[in-house]
C-alpha positions as CSV (number, residue, x, y, z in Angstrom):
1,X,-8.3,5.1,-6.1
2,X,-9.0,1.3,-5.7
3,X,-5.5,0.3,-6.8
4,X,-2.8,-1.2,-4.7
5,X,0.4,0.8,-4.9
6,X,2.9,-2.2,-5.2
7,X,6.6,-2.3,-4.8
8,X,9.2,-4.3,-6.7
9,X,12.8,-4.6,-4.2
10,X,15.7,-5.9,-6.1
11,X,18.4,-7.0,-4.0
12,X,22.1,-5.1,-4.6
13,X,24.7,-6.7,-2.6
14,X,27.2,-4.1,-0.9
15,X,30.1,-3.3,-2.7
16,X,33.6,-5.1,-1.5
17,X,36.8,-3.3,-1.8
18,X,38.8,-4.1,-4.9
19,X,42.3,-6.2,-3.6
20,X,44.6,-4.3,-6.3
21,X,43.1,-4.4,-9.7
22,X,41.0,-7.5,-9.3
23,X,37.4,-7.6,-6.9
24,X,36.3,-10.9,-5.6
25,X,32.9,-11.9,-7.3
26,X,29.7,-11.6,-5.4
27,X,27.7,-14.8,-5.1
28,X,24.0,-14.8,-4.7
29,X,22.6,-16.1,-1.5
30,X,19.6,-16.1,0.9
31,X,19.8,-13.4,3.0
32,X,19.2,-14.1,7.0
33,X,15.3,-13.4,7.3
34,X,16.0,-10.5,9.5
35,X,18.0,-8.8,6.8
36,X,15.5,-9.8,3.8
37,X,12.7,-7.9,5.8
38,X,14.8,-5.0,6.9
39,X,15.8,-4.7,2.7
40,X,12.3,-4.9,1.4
41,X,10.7,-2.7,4.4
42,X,14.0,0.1,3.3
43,X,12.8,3.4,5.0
44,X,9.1,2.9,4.7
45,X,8.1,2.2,8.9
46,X,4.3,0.7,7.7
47,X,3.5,-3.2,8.3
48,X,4.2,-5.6,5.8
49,X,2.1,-7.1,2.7
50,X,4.4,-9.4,0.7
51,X,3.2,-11.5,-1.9
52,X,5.0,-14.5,-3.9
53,X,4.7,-14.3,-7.8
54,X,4.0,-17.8,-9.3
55,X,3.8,-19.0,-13.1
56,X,0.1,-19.0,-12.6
57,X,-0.7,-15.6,-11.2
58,X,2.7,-13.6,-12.7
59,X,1.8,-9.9,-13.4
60,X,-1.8,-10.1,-11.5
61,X,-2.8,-9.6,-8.3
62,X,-4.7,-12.9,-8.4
63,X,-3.1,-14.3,-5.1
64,X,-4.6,-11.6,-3.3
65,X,-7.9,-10.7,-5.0
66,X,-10.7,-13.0,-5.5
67,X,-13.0,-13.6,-8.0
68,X,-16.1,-11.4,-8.5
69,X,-17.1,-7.5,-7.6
70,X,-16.0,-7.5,-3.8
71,X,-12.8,-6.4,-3.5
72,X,-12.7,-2.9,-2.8
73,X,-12.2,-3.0,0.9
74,X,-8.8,-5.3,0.2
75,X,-8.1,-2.2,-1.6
76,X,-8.8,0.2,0.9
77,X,-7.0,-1.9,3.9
78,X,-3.8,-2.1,1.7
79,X,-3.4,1.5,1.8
80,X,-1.9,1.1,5.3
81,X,0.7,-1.4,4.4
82,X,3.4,-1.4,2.2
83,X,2.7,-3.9,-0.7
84,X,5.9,-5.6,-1.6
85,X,5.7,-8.3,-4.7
86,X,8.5,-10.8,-4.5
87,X,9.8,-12.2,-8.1
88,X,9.3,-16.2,-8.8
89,X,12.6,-17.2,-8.6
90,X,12.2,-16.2,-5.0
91,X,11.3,-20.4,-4.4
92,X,15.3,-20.9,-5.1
93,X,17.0,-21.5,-2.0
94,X,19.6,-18.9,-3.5
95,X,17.1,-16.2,-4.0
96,X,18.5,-13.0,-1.7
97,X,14.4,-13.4,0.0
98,X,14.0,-16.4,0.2
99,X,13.9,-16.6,3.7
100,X,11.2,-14.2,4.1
101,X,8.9,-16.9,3.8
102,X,9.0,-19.2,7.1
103,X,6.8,-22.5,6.4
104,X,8.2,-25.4,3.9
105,X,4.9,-25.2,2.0
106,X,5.8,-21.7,0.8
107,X,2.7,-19.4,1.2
108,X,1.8,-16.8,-2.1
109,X,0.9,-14.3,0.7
110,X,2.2,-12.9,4.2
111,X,1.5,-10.1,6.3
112,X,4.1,-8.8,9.2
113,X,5.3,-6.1,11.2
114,X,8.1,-3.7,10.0
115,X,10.3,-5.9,11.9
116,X,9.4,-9.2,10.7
117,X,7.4,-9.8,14.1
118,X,3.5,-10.9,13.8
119,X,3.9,-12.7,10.4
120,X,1.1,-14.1,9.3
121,X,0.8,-16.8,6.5
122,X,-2.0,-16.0,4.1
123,X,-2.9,-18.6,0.7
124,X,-4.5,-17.7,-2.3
125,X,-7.7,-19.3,-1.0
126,X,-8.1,-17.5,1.9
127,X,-11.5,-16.4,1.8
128,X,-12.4,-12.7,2.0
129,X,-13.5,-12.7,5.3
130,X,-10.8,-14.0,6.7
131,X,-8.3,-12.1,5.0
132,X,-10.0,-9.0,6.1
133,X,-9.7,-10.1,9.5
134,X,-5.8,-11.0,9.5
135,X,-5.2,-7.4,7.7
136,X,-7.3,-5.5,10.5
137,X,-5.9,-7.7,13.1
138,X,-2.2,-6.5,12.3
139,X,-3.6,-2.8,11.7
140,X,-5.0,-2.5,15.0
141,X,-1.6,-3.8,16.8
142,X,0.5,-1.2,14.6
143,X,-1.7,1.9,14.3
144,X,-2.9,4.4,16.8
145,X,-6.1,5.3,15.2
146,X,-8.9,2.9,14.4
147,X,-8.7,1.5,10.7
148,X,-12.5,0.1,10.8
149,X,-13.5,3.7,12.1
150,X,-11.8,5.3,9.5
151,X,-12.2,2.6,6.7
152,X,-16.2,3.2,7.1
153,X,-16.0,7.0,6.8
154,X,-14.0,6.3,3.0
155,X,-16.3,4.0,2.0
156,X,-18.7,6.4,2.4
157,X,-17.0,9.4,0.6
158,X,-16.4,6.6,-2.2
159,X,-19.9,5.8,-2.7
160,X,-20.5,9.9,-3.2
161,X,-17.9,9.8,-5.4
162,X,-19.2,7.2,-7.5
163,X,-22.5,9.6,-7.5
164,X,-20.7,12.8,-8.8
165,X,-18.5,10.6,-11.6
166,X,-21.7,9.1,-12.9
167,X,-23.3,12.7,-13.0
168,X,-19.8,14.2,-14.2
169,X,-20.3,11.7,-16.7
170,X,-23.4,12.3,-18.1
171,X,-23.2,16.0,-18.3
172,X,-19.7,16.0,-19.9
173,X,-21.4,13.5,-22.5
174,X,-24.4,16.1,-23.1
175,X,-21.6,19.2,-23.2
176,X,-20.1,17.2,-25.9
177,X,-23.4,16.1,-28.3
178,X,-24.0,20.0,-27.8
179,X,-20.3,21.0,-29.0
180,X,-21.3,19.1,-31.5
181,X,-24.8,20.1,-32.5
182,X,-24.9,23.2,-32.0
183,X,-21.0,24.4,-32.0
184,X,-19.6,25.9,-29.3
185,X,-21.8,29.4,-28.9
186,X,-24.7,27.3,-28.0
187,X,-26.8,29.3,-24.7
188,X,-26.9,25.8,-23.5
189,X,-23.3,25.6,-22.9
190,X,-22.5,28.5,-20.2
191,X,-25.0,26.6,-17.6
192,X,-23.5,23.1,-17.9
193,X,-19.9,24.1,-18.2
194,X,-21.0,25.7,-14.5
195,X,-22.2,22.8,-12.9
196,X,-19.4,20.3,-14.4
197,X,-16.9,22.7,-12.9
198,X,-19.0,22.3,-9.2
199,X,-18.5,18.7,-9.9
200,X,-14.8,18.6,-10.2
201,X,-14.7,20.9,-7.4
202,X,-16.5,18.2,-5.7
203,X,-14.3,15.4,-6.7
204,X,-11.6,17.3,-5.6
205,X,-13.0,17.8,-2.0
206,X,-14.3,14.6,-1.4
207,X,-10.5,12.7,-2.5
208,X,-8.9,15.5,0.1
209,X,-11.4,14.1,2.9
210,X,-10.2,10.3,1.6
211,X,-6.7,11.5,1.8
212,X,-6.9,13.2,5.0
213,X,-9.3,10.3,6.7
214,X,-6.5,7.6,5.5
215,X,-3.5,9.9,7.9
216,X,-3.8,7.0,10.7
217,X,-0.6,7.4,13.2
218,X,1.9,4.1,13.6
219,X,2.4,3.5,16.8
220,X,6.1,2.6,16.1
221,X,6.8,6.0,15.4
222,X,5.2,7.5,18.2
223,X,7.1,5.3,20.3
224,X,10.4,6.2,18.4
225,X,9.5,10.0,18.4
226,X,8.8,9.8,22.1
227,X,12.2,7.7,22.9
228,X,14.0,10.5,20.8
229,X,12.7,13.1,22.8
230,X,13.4,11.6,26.1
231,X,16.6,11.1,24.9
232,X,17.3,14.6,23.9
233,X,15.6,15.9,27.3
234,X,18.0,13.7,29.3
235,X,21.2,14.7,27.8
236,X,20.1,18.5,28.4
237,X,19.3,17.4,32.0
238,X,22.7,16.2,32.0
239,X,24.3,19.6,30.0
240,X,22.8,21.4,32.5
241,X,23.7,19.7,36.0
């Protein structure tokens, strides 16, 4: 579950009408920042995590992650954004998004709203703490529930997870020096094909409470959904006068 679910946008220019048999070609060019967010965000309405590919950290997550053991709850606070990974080339002035990125020393790492708003500039050496900080920052502008709340509560289920895959582990690892001893009619077997199976069970359960503790609400759709209904409840008003 510690994985960050990254997305790759390739810009494709609109398609011009053909004058007779022959279409103009399409040059590339930096898109307006506006419409370089609004691409990479497409339909999804959760905040922004963009990071910058370079020749040093291509095909890692390096600019992000940090050295060591401690990066699980980067992992956990990404789940609430949408992770966007921009190419290299980006750094050409030509690059469709290469006006995502708003200071001349151009950062590896930003975080924003949907809308571009609240961007903030975030380098590879950014330590852990404060990157931790920015990320809840932005999450506690753009969500209705409370990500520290809710990031505690998977932390927990995580470390009971970690718990029943060790045991899971060591009793699938028994099941199979059995098989192996003894064939598979061994008495032995019955019991500890039992209590693997309440173990998956487990497993099961605890990445359902994960799943359901990680539904926070955006505020930005609550606000849309309410302007949407006040809408519709006007123009009946209106139909009905």
């Amino acid at each position: 579950m510690l994985t960050i679910d990254w997305d790759y946008p390739v810009y494709v220019p609109p398609e011009k009408a053909a004058s007779g048999e022959t279409a103009s070609k399409q040059y590339r060019r930096a898109l307006p920042r506006e419409e370089a967010v609004k691409y990479i965000a497409g339909d999804d309405p959760r905040p922004l995590l963009v990071l910058r590919e370079c020749k040093v950290c291509n095909g890692t997550d390096d600019a992000l992650l940090k050295g060591g053991m401690e990066n699980e709850q980067t992992y956990l606070l990404s789940m609430w954004f949408h992770c966007v990974k921009v190419p290299v080339d980006v750094m050409e002035e030509d690059h469709p998004f290469h006006n995502l990125f708003t200071t001349d020393n151009v950062e590896h790492l930003f975080i924003c709203s949907v809308d571009g708003s609240n961007h903030d500039a975030l380098e590879s050496q950014t330590s852990r703490t404060e990157l931790w900080k920015s990320m809840r920052k932005l999450l506690a502008a753009e969500y209705e529930g409370k990500p520290d709340k809710a990031l505690k509560l998977i932390s927990k289920v995580l470390d009971k997870m970690d718990l029943v895959d060790e045991r899971w582990n060591e009793l699938t690892t028994k099941r199979d020096d059995i098989l192996e001893e003894d064939g598979p009619k061994s008495k032995k077997l019955p019991k500890l094909e039992k209590e693997i199976a309440r173990l998956e069970k487990d497993k099961e359960t605890l990445h359902g409470l994960v799943v359901k503790t990680a539904k926070l609400e955006l505020k930005r759709r609550q606000d849309a959904e309410k302007a949407k209904a006040d809408a519709a409840e006007t123009s009946g008003a209106k139909a009905g006068a």
